[in-house]
C-alpha positions as CSV (number, residue, x, y, z in Angstrom):
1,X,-14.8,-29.1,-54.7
2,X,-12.3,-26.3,-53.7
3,X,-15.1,-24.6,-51.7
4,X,-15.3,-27.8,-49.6
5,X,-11.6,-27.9,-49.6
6,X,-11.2,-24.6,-48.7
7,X,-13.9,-24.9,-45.4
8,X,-12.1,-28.5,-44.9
9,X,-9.3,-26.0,-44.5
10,X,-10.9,-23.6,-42.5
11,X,-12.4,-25.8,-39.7
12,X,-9.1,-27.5,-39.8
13,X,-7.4,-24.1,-38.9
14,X,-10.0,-23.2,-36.4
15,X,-9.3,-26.3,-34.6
16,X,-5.5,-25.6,-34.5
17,X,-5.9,-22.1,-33.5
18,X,-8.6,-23.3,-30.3
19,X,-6.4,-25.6,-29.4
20,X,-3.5,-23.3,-29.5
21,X,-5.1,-20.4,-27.7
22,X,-7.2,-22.4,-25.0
23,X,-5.3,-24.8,-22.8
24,X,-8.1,-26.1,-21.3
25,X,-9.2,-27.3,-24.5
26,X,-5.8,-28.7,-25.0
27,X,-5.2,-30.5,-21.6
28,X,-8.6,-32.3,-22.0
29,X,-7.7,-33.4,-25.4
30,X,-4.0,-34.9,-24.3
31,X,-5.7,-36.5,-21.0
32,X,-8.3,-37.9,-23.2
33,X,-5.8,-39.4,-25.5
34,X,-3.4,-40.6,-22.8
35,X,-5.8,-42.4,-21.0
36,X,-7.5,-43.9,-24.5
37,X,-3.6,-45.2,-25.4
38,X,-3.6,-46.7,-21.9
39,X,-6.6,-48.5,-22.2
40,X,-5.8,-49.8,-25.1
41,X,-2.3,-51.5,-24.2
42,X,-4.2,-52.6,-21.4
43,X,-7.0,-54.4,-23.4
44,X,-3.8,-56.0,-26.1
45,X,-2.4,-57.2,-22.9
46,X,0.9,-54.8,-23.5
47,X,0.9,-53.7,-19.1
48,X,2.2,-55.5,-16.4
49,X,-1.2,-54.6,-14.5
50,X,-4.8,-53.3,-15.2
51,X,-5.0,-49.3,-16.1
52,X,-8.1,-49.2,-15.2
53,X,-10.6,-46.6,-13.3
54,X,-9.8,-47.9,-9.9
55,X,-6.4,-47.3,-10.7
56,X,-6.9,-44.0,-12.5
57,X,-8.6,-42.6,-9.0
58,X,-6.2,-44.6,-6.6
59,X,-3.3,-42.6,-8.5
60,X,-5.0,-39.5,-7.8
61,X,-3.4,-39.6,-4.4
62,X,-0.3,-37.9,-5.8
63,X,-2.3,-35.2,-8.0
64,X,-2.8,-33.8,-4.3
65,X,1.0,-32.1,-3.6
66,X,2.0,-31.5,-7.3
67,X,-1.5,-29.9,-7.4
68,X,-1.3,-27.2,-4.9
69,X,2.5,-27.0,-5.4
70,X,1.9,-26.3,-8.9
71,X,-0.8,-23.7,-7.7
72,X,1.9,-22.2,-5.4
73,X,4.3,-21.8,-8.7
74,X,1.3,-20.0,-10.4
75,X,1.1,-17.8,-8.1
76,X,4.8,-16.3,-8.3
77,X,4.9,-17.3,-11.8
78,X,2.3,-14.8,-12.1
79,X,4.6,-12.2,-10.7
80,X,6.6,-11.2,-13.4
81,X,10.3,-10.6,-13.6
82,X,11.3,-14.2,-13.6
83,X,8.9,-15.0,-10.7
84,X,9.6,-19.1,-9.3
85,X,10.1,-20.9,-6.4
86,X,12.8,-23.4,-6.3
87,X,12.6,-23.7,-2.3
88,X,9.0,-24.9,-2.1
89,X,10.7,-28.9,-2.2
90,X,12.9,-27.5,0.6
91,X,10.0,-25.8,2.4
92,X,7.7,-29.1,2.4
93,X,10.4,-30.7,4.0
94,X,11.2,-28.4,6.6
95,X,7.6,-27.3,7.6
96,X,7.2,-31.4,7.3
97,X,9.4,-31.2,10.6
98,X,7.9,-28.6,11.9
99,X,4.7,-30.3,12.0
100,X,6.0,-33.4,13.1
101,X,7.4,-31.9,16.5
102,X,4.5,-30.2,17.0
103,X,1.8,-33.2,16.8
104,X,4.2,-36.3,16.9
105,X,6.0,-34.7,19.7
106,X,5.1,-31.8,21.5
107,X,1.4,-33.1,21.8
108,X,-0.3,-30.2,19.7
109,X,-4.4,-30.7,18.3
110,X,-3.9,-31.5,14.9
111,X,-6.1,-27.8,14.0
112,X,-3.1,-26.3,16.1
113,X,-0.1,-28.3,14.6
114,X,-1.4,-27.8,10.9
115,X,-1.9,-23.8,11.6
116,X,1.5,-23.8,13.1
117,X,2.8,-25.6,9.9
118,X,1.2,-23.7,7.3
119,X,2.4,-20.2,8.9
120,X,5.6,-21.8,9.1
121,X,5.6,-22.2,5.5
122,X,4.6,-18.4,5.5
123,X,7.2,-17.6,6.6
124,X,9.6,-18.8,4.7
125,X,7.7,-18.1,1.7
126,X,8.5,-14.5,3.3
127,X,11.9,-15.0,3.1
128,X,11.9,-15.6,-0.5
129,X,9.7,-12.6,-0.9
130,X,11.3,-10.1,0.9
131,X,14.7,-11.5,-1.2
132,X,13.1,-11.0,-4.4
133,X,10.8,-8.5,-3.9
134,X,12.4,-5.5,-1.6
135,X,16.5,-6.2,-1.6
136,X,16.0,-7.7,-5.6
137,X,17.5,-10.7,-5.8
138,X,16.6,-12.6,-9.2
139,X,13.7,-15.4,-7.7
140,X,16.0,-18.1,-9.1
141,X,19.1,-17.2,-7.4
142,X,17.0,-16.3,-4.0
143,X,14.6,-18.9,-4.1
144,X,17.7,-21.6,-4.9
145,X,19.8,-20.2,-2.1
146,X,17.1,-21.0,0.3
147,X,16.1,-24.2,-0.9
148,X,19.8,-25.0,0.6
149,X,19.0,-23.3,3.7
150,X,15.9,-24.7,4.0
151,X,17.1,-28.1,3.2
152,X,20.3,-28.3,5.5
153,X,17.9,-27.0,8.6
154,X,15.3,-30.2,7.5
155,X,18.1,-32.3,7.8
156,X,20.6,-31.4,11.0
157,X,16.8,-30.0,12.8
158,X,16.5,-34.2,14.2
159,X,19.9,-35.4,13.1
160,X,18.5,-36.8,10.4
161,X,16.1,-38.6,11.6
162,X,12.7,-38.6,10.7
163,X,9.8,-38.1,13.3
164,X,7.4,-41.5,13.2
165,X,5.9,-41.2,16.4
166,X,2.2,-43.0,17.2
167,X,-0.1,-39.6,16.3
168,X,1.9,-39.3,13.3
169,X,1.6,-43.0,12.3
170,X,-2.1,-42.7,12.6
171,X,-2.3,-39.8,10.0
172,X,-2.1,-42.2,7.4
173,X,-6.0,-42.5,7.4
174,X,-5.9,-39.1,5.9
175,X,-4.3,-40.7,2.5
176,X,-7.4,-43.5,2.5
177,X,-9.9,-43.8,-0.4
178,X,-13.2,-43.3,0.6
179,X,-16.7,-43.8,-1.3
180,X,-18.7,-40.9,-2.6
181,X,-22.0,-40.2,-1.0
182,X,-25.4,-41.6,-3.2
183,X,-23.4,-42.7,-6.1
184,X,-20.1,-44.0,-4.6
185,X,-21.0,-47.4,-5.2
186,X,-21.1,-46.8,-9.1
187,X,-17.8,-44.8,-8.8
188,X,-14.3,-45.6,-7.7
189,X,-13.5,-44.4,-4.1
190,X,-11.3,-40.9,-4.0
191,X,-8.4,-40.2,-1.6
192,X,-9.9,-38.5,1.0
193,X,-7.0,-35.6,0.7
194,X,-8.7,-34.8,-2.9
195,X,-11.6,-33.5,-0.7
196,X,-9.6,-32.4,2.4
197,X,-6.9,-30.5,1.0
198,X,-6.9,-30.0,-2.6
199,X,-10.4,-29.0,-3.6
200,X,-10.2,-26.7,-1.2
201,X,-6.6,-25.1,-2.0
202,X,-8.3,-25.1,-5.8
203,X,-11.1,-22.7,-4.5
204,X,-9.2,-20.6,-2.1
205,X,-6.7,-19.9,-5.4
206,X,-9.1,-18.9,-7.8
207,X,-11.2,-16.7,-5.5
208,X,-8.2,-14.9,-4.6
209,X,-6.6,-15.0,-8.8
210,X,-10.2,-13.9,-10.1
211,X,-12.5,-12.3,-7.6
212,X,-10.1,-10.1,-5.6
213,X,-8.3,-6.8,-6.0
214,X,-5.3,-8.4,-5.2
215,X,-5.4,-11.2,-8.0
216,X,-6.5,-8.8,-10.6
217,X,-3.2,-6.7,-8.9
218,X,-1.1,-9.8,-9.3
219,X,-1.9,-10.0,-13.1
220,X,-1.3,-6.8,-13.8
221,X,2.3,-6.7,-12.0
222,X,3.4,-9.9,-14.1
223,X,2.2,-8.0,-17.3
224,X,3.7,-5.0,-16.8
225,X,5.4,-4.5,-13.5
226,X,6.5,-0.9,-14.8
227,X,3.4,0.3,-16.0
228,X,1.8,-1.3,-12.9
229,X,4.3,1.4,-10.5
230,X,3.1,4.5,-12.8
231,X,-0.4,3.3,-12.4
232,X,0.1,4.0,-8.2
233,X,0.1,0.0,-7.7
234,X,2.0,-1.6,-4.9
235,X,4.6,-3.8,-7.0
236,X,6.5,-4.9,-4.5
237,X,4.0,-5.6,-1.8
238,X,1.8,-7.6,-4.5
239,X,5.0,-9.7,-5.5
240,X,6.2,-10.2,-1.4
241,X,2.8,-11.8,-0.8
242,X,2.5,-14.5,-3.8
243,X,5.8,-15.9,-2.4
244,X,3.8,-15.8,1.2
245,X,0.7,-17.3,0.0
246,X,3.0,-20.4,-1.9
247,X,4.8,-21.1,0.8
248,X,1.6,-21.0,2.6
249,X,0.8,-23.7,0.0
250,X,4.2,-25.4,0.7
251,X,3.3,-25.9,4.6
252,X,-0.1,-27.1,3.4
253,X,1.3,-29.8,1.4
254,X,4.0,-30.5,4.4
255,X,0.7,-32.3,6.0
256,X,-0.3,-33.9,3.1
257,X,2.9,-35.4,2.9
258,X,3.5,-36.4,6.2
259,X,0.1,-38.1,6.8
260,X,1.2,-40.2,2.9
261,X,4.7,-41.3,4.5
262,X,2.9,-41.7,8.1
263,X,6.4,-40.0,9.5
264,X,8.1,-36.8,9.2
265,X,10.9,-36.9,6.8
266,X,13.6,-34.6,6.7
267,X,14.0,-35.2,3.1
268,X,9.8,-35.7,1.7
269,X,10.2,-32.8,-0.4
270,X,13.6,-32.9,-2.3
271,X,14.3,-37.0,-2.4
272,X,14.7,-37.7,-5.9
273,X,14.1,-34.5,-7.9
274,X,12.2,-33.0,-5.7
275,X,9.1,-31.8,-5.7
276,X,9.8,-28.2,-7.5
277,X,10.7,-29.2,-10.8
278,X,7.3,-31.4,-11.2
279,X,5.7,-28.3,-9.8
280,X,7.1,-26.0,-12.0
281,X,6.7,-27.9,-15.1
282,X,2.8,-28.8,-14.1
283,X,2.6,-24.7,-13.8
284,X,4.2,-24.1,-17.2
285,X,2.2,-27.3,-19.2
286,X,-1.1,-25.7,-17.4
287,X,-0.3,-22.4,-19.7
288,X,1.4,-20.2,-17.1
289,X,3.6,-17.8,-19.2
290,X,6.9,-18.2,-17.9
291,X,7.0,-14.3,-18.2
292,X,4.3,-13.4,-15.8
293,X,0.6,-12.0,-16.2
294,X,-0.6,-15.3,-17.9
295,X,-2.3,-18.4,-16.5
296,X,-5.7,-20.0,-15.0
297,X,-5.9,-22.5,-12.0
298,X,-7.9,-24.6,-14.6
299,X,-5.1,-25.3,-16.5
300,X,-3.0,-26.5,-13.3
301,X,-5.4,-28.5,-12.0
302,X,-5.8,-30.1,-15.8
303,X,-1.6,-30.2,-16.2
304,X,-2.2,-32.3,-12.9
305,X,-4.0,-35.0,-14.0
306,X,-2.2,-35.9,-17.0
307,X,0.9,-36.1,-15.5
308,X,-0.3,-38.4,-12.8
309,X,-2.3,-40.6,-15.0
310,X,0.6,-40.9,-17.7
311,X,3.1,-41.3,-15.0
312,X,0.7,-44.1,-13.7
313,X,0.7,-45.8,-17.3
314,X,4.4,-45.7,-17.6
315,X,4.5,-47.4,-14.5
316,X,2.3,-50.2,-15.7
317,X,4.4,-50.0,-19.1
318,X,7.3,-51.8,-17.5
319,X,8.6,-54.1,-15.1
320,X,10.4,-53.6,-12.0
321,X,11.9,-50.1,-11.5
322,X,12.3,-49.3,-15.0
323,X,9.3,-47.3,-15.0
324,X,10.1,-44.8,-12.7
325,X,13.4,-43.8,-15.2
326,X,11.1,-43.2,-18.0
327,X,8.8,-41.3,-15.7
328,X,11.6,-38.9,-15.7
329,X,12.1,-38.4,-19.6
330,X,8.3,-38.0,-19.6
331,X,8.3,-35.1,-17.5
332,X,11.0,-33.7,-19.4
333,X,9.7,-34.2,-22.3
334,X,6.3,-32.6,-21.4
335,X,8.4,-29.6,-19.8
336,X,10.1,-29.2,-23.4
337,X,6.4,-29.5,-25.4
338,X,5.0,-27.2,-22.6
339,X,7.6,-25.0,-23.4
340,X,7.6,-24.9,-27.0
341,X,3.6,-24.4,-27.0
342,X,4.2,-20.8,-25.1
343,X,6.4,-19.3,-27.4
344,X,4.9,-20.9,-30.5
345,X,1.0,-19.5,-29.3
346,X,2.3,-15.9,-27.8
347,X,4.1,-15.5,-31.1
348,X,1.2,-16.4,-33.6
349,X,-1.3,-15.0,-31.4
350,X,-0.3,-13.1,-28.4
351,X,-1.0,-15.4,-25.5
352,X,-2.8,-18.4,-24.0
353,X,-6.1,-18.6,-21.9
């Protein structure tokens, strides 16, 4: 009997420690369990509306911007040194402009207008890397100054207006739901920027985090930025250019946002709480080491979906606007949990994965 206990014991800690150690496994569990709770109020009646698959995929259509923002955290996250981007809200916005003059307006090819945009977002991804990295500004003092500056230009660049011209209008179609080929008829349709924009982004990320010199670079820096310098590695280049690349990501998602509203708002990416904090909390529940040198796309993309799909529940959970206020103690909540998992795996056992 205390042999059985004792394995009882033993599988029981094995469990804890996998679930611990590997997010992924984690994530998976907690989405599974979210979505079980869900369809379960839903069968008792308890929800204002079916939570059902055709809801779980319509809701997917805001998993694409916190998706590839989160991505963009991970990346600076990954930096070391306090790495984060508080601007990337700000940046959406402006580069959301951007875009709009140069489609809705100025005439542009879509190709050209969404080039234009994401350099855009390059570039002031630069400016938060050329802060931080060469005149070494703490990222959250840097990145928070220019998500003012970034903001204020959004705003005064149309007097306040936002840009709803016909081409831009018409960009809604790239937020419709459309059916898989062969087996879409026995699957919900998927928002066509799941395919366009963010499986993509996904791909681009983790080629460059785990099959380039310059992701295997941008792991060691966050580690150990000092031993990184003695080793003859360019610390400051590899930290300049994961702000780049996320605002890169930001301009990206400037699009996405756009074609969602159908106009280009001034304020798309900092109405509300903005879209930083969501990103940075998706980056830190995906097991992205607040510290630098830890974290996987996998887990971002995972962190993703179950904080749209319990967002979507809590929705459903209550009537009228009510929803969207507990939305908010969700996400902190999840932020505090996320936060709390770090330290309590990297002190038992020395990091996530």
């Amino acid at each position: 009997m205390t042999a059985v206990a004792a394995q009882k014991e033993g599988t029981g800690a094995r469990i804890l420690r996998v679930l611990l150690t590997q997010r992924i496994a984690l994530l998976a569990v907690l989405i599974v369990a979210v979505v079980v709770t869900f369809f379960i109020q839903d069968a008792g009646g308890y929800l204002t509306a079916s939570y059902d698959f055709d809801y779980m995929s319509a809701s997917l259509i805001s998993a694409v911007p916190l998706a590839m923002l989160g991505l963009a955290e991970l990346l600076v996250i990954l930096s070391g040194r306090g790495g984060i981007d508080l601007s990337v809200g700000a940046i959406v916005s402006l580069a959301g402009m951007v875009f709009g003059f140069a489609y809705g307006e100025w005439g542009w090819p879509l190709w050209a207008a969404i080039i234009l945009t994401a350099g855009f977002g390059a570039l002031c991804g630069a400016v938060n890397g050329f802060l931080v990295s060469y005149i070494g500004f703490p990222a959250l003092i840097a990145t928070l100054a220019t998500y003012y500056a970034f903001k204020s230009i959004a705003i005064v660049i149309n007097d306040q207006e936002p840009i709803s011209t016909a081409p831009i209008q018409k960009l809604f179609s790239i937020s419709k739901s459309v059916e898989l080929p062969l087996f879409g008829q026995y699957v919900p349709d998927i928002p066509l920027g799941i395919f366009t924009f963010l499986l993509p982004t996904v791909v681009a990320v983790w080629l460059l985090l785990a099959r380039t010199a310059y992701g295997r670079r941008l792991y060691a820096i966050g580690t150990n930025d000092v031993a990184a310098r003695w080793s003859g590695l360019p610390v400051r280049d590899t930290r300049f250019k994961a702000y780049v690349y996320a605002g890169l990501l930001a301009g990206l998602v400037a699009v996405v946002t756009v074609g969602q509203f159908a106009s280009a708002r001034p304020d798309a990416g900092v109405s509300g709480n903005g879209m930083a904090l969501p990103a940075i909390t998706i980056a830190v529940l995906g097991g992205v080491a607040i510290t630098g040198g830890i974290g996987r796309v996998a887990g971002v993309v995972l962190a993703t979906l179950l904080i749209v799909w319990l967002n979507a529940g809590i929705l459903l959970a209550f009537i009228g606007n009510e929803g969207s206020q507990y939305q908010l103690l969700a996400l902190g909540a999840v932020l505090v949990f996320a936060a709390l998992l770090n330290g309590l795996t990297n002190r038992r056992y020395g990091g996530t994965s």
